[in-house]
N, C-alpha and C positions, 0 to 999 in steps of 0.2 A: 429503562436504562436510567443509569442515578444521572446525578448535575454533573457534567466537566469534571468538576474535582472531587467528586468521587468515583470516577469513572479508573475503568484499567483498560489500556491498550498495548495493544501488541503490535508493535514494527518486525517484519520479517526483511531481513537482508543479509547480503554475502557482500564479496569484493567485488568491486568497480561497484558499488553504488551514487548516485548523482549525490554529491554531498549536499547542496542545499536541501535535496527534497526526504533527507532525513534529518539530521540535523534542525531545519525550518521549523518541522512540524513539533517535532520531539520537543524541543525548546518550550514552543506557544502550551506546546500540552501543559510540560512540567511546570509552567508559569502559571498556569490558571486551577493547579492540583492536582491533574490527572497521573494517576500512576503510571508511568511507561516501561515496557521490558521490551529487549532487543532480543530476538530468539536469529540463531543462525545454524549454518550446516555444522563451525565447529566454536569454540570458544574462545579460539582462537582471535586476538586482533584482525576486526575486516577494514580494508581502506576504500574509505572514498576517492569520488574524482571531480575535477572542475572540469566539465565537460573532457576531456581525454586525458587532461594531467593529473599527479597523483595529486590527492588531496588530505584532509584528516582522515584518524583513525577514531576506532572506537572497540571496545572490547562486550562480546555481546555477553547475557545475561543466562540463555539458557539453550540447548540444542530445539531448532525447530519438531524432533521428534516427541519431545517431551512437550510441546504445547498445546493444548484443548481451545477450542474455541468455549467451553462451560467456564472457563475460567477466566473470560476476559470479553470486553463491553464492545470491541471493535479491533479492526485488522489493516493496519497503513502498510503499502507495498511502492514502498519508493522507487523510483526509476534508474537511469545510467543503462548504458545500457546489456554491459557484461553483466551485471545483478542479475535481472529477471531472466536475460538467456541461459546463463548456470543454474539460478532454481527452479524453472521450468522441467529439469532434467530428472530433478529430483521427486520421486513418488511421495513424499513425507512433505514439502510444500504444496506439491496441490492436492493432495489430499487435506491439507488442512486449510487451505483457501476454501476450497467446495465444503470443510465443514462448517464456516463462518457465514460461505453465502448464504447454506438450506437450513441455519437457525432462525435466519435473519438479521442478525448485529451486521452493522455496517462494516463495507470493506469497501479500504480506501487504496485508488492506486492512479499513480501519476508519474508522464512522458513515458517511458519504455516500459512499468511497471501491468499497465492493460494486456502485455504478451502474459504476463502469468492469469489472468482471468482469461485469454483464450484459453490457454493448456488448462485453465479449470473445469473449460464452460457453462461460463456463467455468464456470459452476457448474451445469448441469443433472447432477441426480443427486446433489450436493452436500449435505450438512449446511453451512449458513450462518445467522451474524446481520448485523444493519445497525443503524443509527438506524431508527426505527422508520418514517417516513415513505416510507421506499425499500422497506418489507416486501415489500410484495403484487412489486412491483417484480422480487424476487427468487424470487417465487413461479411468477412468470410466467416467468420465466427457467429453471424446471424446478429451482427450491432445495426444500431441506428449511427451511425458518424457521424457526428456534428463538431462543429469547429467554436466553444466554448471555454474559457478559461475552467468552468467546474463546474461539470455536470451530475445529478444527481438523478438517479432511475431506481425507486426502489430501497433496496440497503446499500445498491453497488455506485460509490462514487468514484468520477475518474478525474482527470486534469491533465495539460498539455504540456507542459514546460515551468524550469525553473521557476521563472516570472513570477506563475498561477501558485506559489507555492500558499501566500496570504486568501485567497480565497478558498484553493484547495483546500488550506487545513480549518477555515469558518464552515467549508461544506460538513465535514469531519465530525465540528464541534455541536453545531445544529441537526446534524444525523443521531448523533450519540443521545444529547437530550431529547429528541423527537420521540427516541423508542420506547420511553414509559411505558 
C-alpha cells in the first residue's frame, strides 16, 4: 500500500450516517493526502445524524455498484445507525465489503457500522468492537468482543463510538501504510 497521501479510500454510506464518523475520518484523510471518494446507493444528497437529529449533508461521488475494491487502498464503513441497517440490505455493499475483506486492504468500520461486516462475514475468528448494542451481534457472527476504542485483527478494523473516531481513523492510517 503507498503512504497516506497517496493512498485512495473509499467511505461507503447512505442516510442516517453518524456524522462524525464520516466526516472525522474523511477530513484527517484529505489532510494528510489521501484521496477519498463517497460511493452510495444513489447520488443523491445522503444526511447525516448527531446521534438521532438530523445533521450535515454531503453529496456522494459514485454509486456503490460501480465500485472495485482494485481500485482503491482501503474501505471506511461509518456507523449511525439507519446507515448500516439500509446497506446491509443491499447485495451490491456487501458484496463489495466481502471483496475488500478477501483482497486484503484494510476495512474500516465503526459504532453501528460492524452490522455490515456481520452481513459480510467477515469477522468470524476476528478480534472486534462495536457500539455496544450490536455486541452479541458480533458474537454470533463468530467475533472475539472486546471492549476497545480500536481494534485491529488482520485487515479488518473496528471502533466503538463517536469518541474513538481519532484512534479509529490512526488505526486506519497505520493499516493502509502497514500493507506494503
Amino acid at each position: 500500500m503507498p503512504p497516506i497521501g497517496e493512498a485512495k479510500v473509499l467511505i461507503m454510506a447512505t442516510n442516517r450516517f453518524e456524522e462524525s464518523e464520516l466526516f472525522g475520518p474523511r477530513e484527517r484523510l484529505l489532510d494528510r493526502g489521501a484521496e477519498v471518494t463517497l460511493a452510495s446507493l444513489s447520488l443523491d444528497e445522503i444526511m447525516g445524524t448527531v446521534h438521532d437529529e438530523p445533521g450535515k449533508r454531503i453529496t456522494p461521488d459514485i454509486f456503490i455498484s460501480e465500485a472495485t475494491a482494485a481500485d482503491y487502498d482501503a474501505l471506511l464503513l461509518p456507523g449511525g445507525v439507519g446507515n448500516p441497517d439500509q446497506l446491509r440490505m443491499h447485495e451490491d455493499a456487501v458484496d463489495l465489503i466481502r471483496e475488500f475483506a478477501n483482497t486484503g486492504k484494510p476495512v474500516a468500520a465503526i459504532c453501528h457500522g460492524p452490522w455490515l461486516l456481520v452481513e459480510a462475514d467477515v469477522l468470524r475468528g476476528k478480534r472486534a468492537t462495536s457500539w455496544k448494542s450490536i455486541r452479541t451481534d458480533l458474537r454470533n457472527a463468530g467475533a472475539d468482543v472486546v471492549d476497545e476504542e480500536a481494534v485491529t485483527d488482520g485487515n479488518i478494523i473496528t471502533s466503538r463510538k463517536p469518541d474513538d473516531v481519532p484512534a479509529f481513523t490512526n488505526a486506519l492510517i497505520k493499516a493502509i501504510e502497514a500493507m506494503a
